[in-house]
C-alpha positions in Angstrom: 81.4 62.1 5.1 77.6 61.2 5.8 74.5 62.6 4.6 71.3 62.3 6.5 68.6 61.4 3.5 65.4 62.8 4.4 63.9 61.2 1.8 64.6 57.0 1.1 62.3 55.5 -1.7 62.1 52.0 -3.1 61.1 51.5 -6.6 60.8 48.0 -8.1 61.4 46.6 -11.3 58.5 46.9 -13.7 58.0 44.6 -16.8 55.9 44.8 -20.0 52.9 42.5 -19.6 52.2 42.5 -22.8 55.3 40.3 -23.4 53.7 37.6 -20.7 50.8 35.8 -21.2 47.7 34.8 -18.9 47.8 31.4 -19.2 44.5 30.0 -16.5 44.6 26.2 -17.7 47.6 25.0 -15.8 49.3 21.7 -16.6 50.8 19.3 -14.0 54.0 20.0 -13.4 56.8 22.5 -11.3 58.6 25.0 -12.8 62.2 26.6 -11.8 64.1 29.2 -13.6 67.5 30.8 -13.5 71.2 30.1 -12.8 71.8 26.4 -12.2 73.9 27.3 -8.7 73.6 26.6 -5.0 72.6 29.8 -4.0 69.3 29.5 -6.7 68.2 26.7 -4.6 68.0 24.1 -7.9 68.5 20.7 -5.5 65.8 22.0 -3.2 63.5 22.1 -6.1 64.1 19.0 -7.1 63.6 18.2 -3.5 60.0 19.6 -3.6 59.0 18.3 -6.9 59.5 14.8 -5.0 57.8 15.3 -1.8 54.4 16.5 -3.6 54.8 14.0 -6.6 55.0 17.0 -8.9 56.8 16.7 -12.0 59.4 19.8 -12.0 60.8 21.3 -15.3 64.0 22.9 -15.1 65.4 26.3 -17.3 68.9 28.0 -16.9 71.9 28.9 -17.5 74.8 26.3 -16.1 77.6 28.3 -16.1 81.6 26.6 -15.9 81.8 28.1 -12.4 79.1 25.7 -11.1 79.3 23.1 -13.3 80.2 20.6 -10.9 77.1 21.2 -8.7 75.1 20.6 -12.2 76.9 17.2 -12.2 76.7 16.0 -9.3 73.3 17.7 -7.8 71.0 18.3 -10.3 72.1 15.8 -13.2 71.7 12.5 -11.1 68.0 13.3 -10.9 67.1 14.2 -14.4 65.1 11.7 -15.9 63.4 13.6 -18.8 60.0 12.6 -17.7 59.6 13.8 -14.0 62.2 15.9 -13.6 63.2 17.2 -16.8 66.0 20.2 -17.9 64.9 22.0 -21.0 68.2 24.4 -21.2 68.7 28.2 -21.2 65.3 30.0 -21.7 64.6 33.3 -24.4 61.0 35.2 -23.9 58.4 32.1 -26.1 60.2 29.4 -23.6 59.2 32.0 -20.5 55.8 31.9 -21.2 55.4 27.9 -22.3 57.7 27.1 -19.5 56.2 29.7 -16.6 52.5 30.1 -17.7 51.8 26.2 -17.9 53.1 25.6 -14.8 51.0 25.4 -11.3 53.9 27.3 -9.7 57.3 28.8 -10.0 59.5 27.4 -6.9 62.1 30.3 -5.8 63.8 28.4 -3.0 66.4 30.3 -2.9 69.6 30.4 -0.4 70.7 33.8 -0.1 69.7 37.3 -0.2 68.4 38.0 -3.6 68.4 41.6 -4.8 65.2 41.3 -6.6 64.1 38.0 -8.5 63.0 39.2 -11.6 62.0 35.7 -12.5 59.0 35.9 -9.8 57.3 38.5 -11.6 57.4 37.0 -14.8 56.1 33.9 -13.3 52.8 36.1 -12.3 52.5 38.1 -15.5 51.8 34.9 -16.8 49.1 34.2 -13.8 51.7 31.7 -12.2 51.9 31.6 -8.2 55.3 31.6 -6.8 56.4 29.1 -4.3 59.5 30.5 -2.4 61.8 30.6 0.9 62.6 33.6 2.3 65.8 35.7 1.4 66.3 39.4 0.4 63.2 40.7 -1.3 61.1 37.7 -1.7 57.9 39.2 1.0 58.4 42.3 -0.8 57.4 40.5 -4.3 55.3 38.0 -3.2 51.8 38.5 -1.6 51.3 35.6 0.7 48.1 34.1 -0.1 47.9 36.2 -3.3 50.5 35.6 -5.6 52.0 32.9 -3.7 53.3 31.3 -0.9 56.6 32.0 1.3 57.6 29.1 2.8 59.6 28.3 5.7 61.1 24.5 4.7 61.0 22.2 1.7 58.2 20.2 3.3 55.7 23.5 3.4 56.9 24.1 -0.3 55.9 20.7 -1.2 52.4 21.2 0.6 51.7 24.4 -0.7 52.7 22.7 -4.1 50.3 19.9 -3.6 47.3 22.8 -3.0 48.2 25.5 -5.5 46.1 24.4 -7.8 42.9 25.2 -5.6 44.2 27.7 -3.3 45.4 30.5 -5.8 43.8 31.7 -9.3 45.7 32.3 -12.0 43.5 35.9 -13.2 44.6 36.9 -9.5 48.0 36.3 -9.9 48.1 38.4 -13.0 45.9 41.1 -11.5 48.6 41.6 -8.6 51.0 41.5 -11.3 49.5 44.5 -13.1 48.6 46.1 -9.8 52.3 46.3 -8.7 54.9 45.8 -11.1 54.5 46.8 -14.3 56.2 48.8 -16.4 53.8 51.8 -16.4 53.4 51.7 -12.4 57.7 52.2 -12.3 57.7 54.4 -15.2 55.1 56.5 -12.7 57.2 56.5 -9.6 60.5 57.7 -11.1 58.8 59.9 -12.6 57.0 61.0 -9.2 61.0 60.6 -7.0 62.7 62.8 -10.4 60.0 65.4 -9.5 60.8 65.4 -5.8 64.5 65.4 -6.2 63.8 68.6 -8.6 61.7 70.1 -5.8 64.2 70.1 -3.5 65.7 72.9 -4.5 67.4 75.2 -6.7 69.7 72.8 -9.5 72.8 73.8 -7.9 72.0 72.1 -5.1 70.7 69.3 -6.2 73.6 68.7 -8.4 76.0 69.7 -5.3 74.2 67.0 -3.4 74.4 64.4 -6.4 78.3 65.6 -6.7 78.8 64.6 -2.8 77.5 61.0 -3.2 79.4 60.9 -5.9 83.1 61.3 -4.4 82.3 58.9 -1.5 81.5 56.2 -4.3 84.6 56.8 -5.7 86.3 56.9 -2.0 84.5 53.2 -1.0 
């Protein structure tokens, strides 16, 4: 069985900002963050750090079932100075890591659901540098909060003008603008009210009840 929605509403994920710093005095160096794996794009970062002669720093989790990408793709190229791995990363690393940076590069290889990583990048007034896949041109404002890039050669350009083309008090300002936790705390709470609206809560939980036996059924 199929319902017609009449009503279809995305909601992204908000964070605290308060948890982020602004950080506008940027250091020289490329940032990536998140699970050491194919599909995360790690080896085409490295690929961009040298094409613009940016030093990249790499945080994340290299977990057994990729372990011998780590080895063979990422490892060979880590030299501690340009291209350096500083491990698995809790909130104080976040901000060091992200907010120093010029940009976060997000080249990733599949459909991402979301990237939560991107936003933290510009709570902390960091532009990110990405390919496109899933809902990267929904989170990043090209121009604005960053750039999304077609090949490692326009990442590696884009790196090599960051530093000029985007300001970090923007970044943050888009950041604020569109997800934080508040503006997501407003819009369920704006979609909850709808849903009530609808009608009376017999229907509503009818409806809800529906949806729920064809999950089950899938």
């Amino acid at each position: 069985m199929r319902i017609a929605l009449t009503h279809v509403q995305t909601i992204h994920h908000g964070i605290d900002l308060s948890r982020y710093r602004l950080c506008e005095n940027k250091k020289h160096y490329l940032s990536f963050l998140g699970r050491i794996a194919p599909v995360k794009g790690t080896h085409l970062a490295i690929a961009v750090a040298k094409k613009s002669g940016i030093p990249l720093k790499i945080a994340g989790e290299v977990q057994p079932l990729f372990r011998d990408y780590f080895e063979s793709e990422v490892k060979p190229h880590i030299d501690g100075k340009f291209v350096e791995y500083v491990g698995e990363a809790d909130l104080a690393t976040k901000n060091e890591l992200l907010g120093n940076s010029l940009a976060l590069l997000f080249p990733i290889q599949w459909d991402e659901p979301f990237g939560l990583v991107m936003i933290e990048a510009m709570a902390c007034g960091t532009p990110v540098l990405a390919l496109p896949g899933g809902s990267v041109k929904e989170v990043v404002s090209d121009g604005v909060s960053g750039y999304v890039c077609c090949s490692v050669e326009e990442l590696a350009r884009r790196a090599r003008e960051i530093e000029t083309s985007i300001r970090p008090a923007t970044v943050r300002f888009y950041a604020k603008e569109y997800f934080s936790l508040e503006r997501m705390v407003a819009e369920y709470e704006h979609l909850y009210s709808a849903i009530r609206d609808l009608g009376s809560p017999r229907s509503v939980r009818e409806l809800l009840e529906v949806v729920g036996k064809e999950r089950s059924v899938a």
